[in-house]
CHARMM-style PDB file with segment names, atoms N, HN, CA, C and O in Angstrom:
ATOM      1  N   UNK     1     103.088  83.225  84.053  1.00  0.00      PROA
ATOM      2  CA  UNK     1     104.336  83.702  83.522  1.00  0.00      PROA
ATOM      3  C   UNK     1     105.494  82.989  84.244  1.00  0.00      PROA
ATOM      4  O   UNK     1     105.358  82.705  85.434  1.00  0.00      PROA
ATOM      5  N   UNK     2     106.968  82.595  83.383  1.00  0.00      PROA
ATOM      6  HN  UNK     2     107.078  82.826  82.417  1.00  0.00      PROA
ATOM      7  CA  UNK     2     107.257  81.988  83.994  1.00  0.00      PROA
ATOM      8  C   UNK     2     108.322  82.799  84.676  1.00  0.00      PROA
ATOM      9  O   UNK     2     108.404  84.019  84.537  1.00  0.00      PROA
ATOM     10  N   UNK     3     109.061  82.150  85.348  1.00  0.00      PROA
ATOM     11  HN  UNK     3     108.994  81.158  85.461  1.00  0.00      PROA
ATOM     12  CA  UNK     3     110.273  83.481  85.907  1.00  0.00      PROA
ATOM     13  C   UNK     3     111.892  83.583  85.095  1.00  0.00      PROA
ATOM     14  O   UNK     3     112.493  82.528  84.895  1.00  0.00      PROA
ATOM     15  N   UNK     4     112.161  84.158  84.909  1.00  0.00      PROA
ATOM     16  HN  UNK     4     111.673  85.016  85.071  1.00  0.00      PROA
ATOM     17  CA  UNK     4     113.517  84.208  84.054  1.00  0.00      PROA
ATOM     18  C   UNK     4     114.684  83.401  84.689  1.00  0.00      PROA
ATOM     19  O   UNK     4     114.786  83.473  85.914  1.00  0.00      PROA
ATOM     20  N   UNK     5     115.456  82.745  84.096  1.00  0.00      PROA
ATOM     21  HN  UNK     5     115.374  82.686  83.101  1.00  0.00      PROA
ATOM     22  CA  UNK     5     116.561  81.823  84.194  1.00  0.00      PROA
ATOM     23  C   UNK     5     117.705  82.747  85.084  1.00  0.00      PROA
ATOM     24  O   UNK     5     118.318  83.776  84.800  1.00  0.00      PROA
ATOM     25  N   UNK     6     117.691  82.001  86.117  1.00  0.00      PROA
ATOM     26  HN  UNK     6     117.193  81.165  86.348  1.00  0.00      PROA
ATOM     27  CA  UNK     6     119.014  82.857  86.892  1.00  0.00      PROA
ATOM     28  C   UNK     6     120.265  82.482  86.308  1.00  0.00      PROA
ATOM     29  O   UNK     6     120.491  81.371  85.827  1.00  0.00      PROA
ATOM     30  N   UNK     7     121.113  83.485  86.364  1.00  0.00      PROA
ATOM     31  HN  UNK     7     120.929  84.387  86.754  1.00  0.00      PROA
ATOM     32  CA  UNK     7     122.375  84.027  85.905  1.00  0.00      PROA
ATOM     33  C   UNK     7     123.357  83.627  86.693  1.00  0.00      PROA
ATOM     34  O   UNK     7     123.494  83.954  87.871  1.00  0.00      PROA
ATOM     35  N   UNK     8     124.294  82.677  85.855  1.00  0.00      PROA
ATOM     36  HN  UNK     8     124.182  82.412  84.897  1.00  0.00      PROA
ATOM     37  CA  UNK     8     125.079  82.061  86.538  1.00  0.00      PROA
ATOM     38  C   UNK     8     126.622  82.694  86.827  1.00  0.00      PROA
ATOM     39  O   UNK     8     127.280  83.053  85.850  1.00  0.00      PROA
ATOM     40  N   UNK     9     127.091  82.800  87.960  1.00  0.00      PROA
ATOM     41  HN  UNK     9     126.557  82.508  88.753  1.00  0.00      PROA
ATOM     42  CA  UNK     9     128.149  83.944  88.223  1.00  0.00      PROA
ATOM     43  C   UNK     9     129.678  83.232  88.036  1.00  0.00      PROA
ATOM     44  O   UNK     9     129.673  82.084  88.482  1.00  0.00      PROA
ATOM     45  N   UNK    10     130.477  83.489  87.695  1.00  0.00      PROA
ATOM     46  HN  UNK    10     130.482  84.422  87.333  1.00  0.00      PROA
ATOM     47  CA  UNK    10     132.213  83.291  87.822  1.00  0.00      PROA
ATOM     48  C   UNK    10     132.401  83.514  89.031  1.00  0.00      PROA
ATOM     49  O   UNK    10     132.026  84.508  89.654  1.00  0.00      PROA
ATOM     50  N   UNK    11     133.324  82.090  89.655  1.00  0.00      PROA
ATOM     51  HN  UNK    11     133.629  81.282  89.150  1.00  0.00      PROA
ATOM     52  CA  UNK    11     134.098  82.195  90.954  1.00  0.00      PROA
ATOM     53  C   UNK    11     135.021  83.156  90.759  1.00  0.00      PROA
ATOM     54  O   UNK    11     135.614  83.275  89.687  1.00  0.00      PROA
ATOM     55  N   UNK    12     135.294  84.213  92.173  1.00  0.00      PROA
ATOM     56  HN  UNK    12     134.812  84.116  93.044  1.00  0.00      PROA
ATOM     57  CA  UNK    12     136.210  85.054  91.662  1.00  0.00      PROA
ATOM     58  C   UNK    12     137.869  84.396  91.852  1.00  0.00      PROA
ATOM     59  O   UNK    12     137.652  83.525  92.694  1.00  0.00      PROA
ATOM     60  N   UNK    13     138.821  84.353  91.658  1.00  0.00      PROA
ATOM     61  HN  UNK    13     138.997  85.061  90.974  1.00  0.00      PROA
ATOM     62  CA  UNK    13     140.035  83.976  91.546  1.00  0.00      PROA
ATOM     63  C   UNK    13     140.588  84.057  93.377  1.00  0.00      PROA
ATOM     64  O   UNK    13     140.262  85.073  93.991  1.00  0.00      PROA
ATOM     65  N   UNK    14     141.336  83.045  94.070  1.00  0.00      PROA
ATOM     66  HN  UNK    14     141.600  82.220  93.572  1.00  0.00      PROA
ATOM     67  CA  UNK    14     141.672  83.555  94.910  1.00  0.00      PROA
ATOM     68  C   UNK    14     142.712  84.394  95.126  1.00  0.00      PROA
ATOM     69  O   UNK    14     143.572  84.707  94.303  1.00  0.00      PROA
ATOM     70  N   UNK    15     142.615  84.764  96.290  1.00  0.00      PROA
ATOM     71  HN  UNK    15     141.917  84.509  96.959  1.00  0.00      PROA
ATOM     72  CA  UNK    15     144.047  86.005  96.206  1.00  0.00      PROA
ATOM     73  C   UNK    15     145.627  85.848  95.954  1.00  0.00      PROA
ATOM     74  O   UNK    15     146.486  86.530  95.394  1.00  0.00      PROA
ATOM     75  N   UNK    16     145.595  84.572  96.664  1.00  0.00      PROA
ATOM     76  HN  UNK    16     144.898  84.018  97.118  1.00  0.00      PROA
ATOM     77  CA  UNK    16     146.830  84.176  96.928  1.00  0.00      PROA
ATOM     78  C   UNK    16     147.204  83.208  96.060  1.00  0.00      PROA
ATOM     79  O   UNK    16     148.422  83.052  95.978  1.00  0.00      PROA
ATOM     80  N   UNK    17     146.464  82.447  95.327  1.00  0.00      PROA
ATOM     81  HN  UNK    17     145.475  82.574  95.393  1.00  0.00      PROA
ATOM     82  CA  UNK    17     146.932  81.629  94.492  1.00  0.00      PROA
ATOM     83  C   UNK    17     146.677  81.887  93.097  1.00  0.00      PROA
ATOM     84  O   UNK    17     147.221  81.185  92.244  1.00  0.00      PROA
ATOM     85  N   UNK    18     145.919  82.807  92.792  1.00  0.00      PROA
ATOM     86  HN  UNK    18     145.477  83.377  93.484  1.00  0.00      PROA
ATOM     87  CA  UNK    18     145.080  83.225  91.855  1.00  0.00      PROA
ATOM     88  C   UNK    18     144.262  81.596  90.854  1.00  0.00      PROA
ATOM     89  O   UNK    18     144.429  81.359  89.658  1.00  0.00      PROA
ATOM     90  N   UNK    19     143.736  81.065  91.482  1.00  0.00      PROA
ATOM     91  HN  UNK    19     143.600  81.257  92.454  1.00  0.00      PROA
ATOM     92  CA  UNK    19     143.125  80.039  91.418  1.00  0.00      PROA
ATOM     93  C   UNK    19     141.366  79.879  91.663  1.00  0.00      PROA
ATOM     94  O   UNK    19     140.774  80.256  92.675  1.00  0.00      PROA
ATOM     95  N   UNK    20     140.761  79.248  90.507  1.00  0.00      PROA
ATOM     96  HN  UNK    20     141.241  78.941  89.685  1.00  0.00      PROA
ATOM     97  CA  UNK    20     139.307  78.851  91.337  1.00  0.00      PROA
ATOM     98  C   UNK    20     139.125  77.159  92.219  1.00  0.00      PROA
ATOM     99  O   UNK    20     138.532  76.706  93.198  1.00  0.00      PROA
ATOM    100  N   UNK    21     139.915  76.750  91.295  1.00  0.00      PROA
ATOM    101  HN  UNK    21     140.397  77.118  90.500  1.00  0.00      PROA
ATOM    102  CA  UNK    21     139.923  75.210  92.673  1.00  0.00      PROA
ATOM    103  C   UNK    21     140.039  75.487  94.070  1.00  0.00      PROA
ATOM    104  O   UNK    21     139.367  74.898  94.917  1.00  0.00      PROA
ATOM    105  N   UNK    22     141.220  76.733  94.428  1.00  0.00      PROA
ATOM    106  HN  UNK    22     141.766  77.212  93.740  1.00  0.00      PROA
ATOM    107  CA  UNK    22     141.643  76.552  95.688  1.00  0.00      PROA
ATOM    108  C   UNK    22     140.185  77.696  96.138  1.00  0.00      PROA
ATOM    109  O   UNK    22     139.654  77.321  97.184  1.00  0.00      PROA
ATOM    110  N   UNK    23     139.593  78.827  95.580  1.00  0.00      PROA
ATOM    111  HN  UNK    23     140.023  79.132  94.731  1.00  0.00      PROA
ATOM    112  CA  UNK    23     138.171  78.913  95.832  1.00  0.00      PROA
ATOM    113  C   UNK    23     137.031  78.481  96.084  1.00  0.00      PROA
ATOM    114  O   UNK    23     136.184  78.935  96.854  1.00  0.00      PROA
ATOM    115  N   UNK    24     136.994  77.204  95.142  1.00  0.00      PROA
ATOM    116  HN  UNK    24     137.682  76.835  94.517  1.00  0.00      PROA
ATOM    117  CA  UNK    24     135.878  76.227  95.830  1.00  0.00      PROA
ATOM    118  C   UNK    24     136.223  75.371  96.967  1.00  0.00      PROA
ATOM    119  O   UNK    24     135.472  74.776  97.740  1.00  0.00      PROA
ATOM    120  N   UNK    25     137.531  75.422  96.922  1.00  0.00      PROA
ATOM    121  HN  UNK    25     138.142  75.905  96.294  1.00  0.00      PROA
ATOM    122  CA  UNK    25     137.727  74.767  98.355  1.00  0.00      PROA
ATOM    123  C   UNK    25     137.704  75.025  99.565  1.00  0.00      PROA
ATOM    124  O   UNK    25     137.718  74.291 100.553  1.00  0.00      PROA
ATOM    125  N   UNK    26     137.658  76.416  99.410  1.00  0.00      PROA
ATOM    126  HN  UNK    26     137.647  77.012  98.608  1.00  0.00      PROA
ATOM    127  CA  UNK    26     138.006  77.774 100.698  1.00  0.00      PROA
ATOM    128  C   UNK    26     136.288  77.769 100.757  1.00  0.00      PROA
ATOM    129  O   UNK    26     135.984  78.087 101.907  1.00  0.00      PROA
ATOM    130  N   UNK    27     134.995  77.511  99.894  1.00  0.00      PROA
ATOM    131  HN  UNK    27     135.242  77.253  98.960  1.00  0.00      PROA
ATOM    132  CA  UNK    27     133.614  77.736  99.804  1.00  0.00      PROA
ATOM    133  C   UNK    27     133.656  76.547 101.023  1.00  0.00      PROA
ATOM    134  O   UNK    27     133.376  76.770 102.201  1.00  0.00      PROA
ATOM    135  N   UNK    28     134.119  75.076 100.397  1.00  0.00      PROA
ATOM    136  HN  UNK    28     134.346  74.895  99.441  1.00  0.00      PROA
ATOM    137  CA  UNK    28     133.845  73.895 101.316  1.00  0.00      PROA
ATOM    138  C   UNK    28     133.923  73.678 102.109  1.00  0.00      PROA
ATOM    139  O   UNK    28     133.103  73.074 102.800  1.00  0.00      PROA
ATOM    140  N   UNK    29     135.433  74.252 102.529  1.00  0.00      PROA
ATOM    141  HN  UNK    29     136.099  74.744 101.967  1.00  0.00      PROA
ATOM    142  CA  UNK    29     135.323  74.376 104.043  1.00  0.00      PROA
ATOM    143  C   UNK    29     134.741  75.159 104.877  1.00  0.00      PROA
ATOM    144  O   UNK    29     134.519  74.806 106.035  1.00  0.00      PROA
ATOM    145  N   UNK    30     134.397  76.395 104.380  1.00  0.00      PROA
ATOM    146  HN  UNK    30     134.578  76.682 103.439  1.00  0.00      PROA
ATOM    147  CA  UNK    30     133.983  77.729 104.876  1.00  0.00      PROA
ATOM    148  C   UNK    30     132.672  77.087 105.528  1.00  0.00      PROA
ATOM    149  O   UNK    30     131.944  76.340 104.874  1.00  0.00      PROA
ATOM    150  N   UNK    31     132.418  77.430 106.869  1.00  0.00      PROA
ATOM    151  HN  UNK    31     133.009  78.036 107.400  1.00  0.00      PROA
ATOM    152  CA  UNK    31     131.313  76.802 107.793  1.00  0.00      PROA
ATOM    153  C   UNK    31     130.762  78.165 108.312  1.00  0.00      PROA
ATOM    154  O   UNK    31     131.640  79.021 108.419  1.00  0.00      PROA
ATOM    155  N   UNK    32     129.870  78.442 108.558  1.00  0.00      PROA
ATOM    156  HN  UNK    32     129.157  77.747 108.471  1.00  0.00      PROA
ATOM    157  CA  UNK    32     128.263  79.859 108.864  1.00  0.00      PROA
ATOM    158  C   UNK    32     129.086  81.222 108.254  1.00  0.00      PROA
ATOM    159  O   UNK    32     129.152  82.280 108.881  1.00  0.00      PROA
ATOM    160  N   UNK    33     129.715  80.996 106.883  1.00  0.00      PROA
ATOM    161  HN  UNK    33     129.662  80.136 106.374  1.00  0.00      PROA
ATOM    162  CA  UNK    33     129.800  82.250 106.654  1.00  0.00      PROA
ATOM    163  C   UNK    33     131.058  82.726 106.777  1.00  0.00      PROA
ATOM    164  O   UNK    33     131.346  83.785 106.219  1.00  0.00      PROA
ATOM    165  N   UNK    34     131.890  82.107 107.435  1.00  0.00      PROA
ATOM    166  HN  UNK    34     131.656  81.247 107.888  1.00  0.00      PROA
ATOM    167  CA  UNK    34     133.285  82.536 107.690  1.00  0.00      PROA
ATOM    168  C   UNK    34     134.420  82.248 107.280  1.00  0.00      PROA
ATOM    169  O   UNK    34     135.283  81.601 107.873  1.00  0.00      PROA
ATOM    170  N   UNK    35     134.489  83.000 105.630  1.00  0.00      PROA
ATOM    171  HN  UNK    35     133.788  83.526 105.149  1.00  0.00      PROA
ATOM    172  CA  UNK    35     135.272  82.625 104.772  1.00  0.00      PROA
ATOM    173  C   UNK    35     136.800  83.306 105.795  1.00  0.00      PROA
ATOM    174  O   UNK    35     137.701  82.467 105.779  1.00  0.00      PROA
ATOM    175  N   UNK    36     137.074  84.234 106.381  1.00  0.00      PROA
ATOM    176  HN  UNK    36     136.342  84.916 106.393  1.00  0.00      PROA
ATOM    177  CA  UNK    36     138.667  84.324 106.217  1.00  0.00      PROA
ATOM    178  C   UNK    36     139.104  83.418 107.304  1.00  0.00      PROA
ATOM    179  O   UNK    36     140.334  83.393 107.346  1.00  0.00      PROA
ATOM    180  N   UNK    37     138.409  82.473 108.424  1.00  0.00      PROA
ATOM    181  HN  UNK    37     137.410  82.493 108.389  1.00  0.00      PROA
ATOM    182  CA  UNK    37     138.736  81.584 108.957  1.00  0.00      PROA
ATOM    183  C   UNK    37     139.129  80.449 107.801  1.00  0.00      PROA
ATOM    184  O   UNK    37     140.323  80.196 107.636  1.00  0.00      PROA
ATOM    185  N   UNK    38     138.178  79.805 107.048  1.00  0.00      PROA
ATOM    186  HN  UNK    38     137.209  80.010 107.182  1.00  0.00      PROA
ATOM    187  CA  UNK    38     138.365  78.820 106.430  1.00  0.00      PROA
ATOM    188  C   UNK    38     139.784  79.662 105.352  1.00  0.00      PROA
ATOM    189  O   UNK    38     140.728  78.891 105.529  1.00  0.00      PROA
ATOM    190  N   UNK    39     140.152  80.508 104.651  1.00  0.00      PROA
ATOM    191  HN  UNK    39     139.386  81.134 104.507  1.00  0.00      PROA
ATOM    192  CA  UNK    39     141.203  80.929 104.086  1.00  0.00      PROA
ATOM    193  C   UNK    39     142.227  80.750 104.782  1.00  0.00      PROA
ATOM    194  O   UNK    39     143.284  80.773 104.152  1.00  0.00      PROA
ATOM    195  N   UNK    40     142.297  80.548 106.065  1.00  0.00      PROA
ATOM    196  HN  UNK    40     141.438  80.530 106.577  1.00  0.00      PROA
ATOM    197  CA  UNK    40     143.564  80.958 106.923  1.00  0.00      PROA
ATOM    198  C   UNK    40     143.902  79.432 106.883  1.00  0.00      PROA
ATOM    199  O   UNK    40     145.084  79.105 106.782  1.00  0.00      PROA
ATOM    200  N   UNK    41     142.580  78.152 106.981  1.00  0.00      PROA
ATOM    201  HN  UNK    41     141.620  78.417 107.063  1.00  0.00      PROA
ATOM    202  CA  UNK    41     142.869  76.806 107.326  1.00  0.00      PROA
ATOM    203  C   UNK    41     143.384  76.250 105.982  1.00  0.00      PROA
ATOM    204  O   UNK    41     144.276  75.406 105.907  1.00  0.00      PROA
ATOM    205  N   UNK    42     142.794  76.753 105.009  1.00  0.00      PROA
ATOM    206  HN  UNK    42     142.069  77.439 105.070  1.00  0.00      PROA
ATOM    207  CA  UNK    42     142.824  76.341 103.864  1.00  0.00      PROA
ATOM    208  C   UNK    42     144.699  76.596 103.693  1.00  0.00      PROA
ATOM    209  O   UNK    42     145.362  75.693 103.182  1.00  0.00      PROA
ATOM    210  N   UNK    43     145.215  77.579 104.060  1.00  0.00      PROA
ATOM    211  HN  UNK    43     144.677  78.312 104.476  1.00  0.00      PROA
ATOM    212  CA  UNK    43     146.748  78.643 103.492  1.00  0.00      PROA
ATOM    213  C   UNK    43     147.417  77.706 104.520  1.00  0.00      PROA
ATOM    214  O   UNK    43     148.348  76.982 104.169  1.00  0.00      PROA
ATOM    215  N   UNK    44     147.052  77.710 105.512  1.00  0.00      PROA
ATOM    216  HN  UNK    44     146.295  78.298 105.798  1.00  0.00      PROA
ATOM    217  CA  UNK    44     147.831  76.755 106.151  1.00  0.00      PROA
ATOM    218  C   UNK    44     148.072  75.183 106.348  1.00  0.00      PROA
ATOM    219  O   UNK    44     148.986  74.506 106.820  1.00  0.00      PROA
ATOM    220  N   UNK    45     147.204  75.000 105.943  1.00  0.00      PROA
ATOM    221  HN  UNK    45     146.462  75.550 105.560  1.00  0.00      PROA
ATOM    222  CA  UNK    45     147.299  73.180 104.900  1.00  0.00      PROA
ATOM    223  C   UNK    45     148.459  73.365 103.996  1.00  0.00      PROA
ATOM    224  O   UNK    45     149.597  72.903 104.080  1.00  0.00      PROA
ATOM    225  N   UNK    46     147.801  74.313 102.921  1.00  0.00      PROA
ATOM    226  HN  UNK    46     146.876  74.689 102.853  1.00  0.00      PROA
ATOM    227  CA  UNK    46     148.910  74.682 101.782  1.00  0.00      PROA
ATOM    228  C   UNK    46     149.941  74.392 101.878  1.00  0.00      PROA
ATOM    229  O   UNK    46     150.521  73.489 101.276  1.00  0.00      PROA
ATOM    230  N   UNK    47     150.659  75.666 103.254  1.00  0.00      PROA
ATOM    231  HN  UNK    47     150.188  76.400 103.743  1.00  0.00      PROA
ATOM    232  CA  UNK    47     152.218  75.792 103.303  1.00  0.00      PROA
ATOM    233  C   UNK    47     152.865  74.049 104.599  1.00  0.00      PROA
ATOM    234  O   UNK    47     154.027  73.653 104.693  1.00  0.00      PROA
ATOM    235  N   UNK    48     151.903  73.583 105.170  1.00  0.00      PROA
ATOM    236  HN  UNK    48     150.959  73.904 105.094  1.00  0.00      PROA
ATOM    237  CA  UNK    48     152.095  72.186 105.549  1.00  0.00      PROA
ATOM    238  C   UNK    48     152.489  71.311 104.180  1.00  0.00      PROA
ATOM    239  O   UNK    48     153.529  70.653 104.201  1.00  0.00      PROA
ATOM    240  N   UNK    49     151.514  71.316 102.806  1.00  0.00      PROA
ATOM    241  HN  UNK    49     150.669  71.851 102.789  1.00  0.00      PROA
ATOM    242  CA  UNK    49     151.880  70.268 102.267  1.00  0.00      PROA
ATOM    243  C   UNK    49     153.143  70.879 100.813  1.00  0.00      PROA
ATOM    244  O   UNK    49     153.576  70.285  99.825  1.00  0.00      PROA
ATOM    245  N   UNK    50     153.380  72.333 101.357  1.00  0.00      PROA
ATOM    246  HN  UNK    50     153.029  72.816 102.159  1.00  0.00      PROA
ATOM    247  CA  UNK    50     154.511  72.665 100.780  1.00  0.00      PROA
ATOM    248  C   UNK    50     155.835  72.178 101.498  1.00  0.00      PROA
ATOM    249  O   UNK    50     156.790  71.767 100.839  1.00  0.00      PROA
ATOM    250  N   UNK    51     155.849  72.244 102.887  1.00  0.00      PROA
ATOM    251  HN  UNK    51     155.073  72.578 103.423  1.00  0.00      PROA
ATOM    252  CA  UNK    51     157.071  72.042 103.776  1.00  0.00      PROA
ATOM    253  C   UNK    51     157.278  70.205 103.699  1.00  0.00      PROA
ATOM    254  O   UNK    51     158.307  69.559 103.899  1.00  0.00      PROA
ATOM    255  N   UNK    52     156.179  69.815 103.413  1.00  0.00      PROA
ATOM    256  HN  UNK    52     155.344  70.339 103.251  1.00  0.00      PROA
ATOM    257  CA  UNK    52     156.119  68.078 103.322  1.00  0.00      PROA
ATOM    258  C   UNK    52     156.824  67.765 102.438  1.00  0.00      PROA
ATOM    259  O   UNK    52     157.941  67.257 102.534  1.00  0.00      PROA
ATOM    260  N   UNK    53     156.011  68.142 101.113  1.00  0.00      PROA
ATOM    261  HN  UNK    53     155.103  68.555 101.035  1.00  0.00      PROA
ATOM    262  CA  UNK    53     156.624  67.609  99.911  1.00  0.00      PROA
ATOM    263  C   UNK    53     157.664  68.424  98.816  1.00  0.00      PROA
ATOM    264  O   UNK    53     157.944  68.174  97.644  1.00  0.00      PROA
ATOM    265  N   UNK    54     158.041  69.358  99.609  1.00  0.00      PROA
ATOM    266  HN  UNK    54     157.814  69.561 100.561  1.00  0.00      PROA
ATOM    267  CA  UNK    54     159.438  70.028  98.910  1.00  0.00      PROA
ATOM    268  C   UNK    54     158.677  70.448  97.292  1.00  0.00      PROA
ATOM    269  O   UNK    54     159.412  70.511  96.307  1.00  0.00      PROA
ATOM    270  N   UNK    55     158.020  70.565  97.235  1.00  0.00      PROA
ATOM    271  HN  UNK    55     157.423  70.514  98.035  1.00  0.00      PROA
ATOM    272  CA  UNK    55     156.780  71.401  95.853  1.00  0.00      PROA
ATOM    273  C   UNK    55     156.049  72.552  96.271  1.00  0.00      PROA
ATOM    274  O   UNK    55     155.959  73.034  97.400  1.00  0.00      PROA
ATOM    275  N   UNK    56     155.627  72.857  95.382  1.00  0.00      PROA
ATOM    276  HN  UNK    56     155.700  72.466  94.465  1.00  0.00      PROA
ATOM    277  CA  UNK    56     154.271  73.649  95.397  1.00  0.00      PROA
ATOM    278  C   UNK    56     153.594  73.351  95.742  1.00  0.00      PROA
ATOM    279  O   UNK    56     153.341  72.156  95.593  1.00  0.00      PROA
ATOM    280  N   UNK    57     152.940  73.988  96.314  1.00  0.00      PROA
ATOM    281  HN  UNK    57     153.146  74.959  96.435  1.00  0.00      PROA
ATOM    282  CA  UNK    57     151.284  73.539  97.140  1.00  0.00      PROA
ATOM    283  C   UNK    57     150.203  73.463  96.285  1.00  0.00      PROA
ATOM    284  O   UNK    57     149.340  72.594  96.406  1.00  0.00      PROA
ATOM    285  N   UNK    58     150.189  74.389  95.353  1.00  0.00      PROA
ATOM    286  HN  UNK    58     150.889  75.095  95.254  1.00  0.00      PROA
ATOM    287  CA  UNK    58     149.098  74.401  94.494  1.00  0.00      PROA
ATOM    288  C   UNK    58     149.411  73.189  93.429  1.00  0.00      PROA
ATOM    289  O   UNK    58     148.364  72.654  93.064  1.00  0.00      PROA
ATOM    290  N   UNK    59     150.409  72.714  92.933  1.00  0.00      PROA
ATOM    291  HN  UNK    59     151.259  73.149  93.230  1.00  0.00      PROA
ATOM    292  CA  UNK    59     150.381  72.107  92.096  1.00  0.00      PROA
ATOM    293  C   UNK    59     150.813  70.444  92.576  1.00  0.00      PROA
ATOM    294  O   UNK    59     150.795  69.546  91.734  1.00  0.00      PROA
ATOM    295  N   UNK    60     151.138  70.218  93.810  1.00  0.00      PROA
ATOM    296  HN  UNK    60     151.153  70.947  94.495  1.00  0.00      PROA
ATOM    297  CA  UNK    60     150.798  69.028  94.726  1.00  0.00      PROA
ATOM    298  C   UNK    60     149.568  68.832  95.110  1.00  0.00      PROA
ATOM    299  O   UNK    60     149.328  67.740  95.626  1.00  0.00      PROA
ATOM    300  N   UNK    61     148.640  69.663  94.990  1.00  0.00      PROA
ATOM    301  HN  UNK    61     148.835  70.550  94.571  1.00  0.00      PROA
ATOM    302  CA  UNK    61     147.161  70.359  95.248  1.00  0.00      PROA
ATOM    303  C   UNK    61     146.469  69.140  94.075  1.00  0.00      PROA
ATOM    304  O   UNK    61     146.154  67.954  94.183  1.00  0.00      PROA
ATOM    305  N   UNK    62     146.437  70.225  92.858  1.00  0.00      PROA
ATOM    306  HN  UNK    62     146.692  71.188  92.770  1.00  0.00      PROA
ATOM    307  CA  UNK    62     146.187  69.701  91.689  1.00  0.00      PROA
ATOM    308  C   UNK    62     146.433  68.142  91.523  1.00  0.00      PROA
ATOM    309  O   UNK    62     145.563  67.288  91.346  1.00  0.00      PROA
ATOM    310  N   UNK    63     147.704  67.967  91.611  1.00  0.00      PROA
ATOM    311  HN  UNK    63     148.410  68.660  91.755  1.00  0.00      PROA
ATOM    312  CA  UNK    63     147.909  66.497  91.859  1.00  0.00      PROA
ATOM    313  C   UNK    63     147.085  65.866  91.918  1.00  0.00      PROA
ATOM    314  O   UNK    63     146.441  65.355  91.002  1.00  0.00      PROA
ATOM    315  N   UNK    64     146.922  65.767  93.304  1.00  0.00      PROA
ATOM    316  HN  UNK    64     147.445  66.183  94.049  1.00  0.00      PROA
ATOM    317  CA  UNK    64     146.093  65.205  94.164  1.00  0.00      PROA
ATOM    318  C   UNK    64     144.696  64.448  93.503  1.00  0.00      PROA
ATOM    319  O   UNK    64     144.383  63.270  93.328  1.00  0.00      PROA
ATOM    320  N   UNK    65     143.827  66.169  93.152  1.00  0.00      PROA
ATOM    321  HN  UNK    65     144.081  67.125  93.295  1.00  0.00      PROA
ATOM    322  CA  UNK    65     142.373  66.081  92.833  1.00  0.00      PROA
ATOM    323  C   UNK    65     143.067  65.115  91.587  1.00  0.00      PROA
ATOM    324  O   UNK    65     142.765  63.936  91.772  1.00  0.00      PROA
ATOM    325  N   UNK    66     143.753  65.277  90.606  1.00  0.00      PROA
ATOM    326  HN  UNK    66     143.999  66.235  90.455  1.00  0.00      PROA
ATOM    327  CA  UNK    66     143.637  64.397  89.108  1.00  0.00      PROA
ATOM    328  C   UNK    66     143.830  63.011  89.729  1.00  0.00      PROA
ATOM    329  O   UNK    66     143.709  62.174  88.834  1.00  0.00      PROA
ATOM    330  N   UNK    67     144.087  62.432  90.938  1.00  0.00      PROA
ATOM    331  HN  UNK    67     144.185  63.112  91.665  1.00  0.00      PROA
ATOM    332  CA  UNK    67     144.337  60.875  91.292  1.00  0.00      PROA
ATOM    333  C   UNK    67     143.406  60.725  91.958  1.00  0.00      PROA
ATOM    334  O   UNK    67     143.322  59.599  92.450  1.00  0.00      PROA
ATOM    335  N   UNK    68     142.375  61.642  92.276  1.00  0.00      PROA
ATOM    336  HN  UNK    68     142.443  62.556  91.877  1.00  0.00      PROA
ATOM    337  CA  UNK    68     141.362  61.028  93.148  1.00  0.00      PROA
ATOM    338  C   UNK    68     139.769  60.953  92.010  1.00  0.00      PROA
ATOM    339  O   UNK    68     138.881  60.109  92.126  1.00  0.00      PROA
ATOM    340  N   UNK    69     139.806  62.118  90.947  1.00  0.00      PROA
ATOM    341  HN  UNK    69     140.527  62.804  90.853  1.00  0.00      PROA
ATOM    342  CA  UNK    69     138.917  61.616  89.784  1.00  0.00      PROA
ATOM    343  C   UNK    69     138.814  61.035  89.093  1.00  0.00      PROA
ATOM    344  O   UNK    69     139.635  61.066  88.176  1.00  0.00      PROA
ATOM    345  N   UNK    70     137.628  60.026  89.071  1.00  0.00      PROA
ATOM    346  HN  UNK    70     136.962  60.000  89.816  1.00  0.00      PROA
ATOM    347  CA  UNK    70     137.219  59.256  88.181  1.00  0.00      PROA
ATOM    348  C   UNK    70     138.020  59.236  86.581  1.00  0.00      PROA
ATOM    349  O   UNK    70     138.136  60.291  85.958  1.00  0.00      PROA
ATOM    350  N   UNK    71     138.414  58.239  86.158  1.00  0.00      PROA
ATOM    351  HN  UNK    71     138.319  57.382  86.664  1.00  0.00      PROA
ATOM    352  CA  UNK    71     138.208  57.761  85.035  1.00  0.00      PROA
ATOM    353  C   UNK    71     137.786  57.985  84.095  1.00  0.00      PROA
ATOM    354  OT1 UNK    71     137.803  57.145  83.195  1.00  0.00      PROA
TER     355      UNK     71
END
């Protein structure tokens, strides 16, 4: 018998940005488990590349990933 197809789950939205990009990113960095460390590194990048570039963070964010994907 074979075993049933696991069920694939929705990232939940993050808090602060209400975003799943900035979720999988908070997953990537997140090292043995310790997501509100990696949230805190992640929020504070953020408001660094908010104070940099006089924008949004999330959407200087976004930026970003669309110039670094492929073609």
């Amino acid at each position: 018998m074979r075993a049933k197809p696991s069920i694939k789950r929705e990232l939940p939205l993050d808090p602060m940005y209400n975003s799943r990009v900035v979720t999988r990113l908070i997953n990537r960095v997140m090292q043995n488990g310790k997501k509100t460390v990696a949230q805190e590194q992640v929020y504070k990048a953020f408001s660094l590349l908010a104070e940099k570039t006089g924008r949004d963070a999330l959407e200087a964010f976004t930026e970003g990933l669309e110039n670094i994907k492929p073609q």
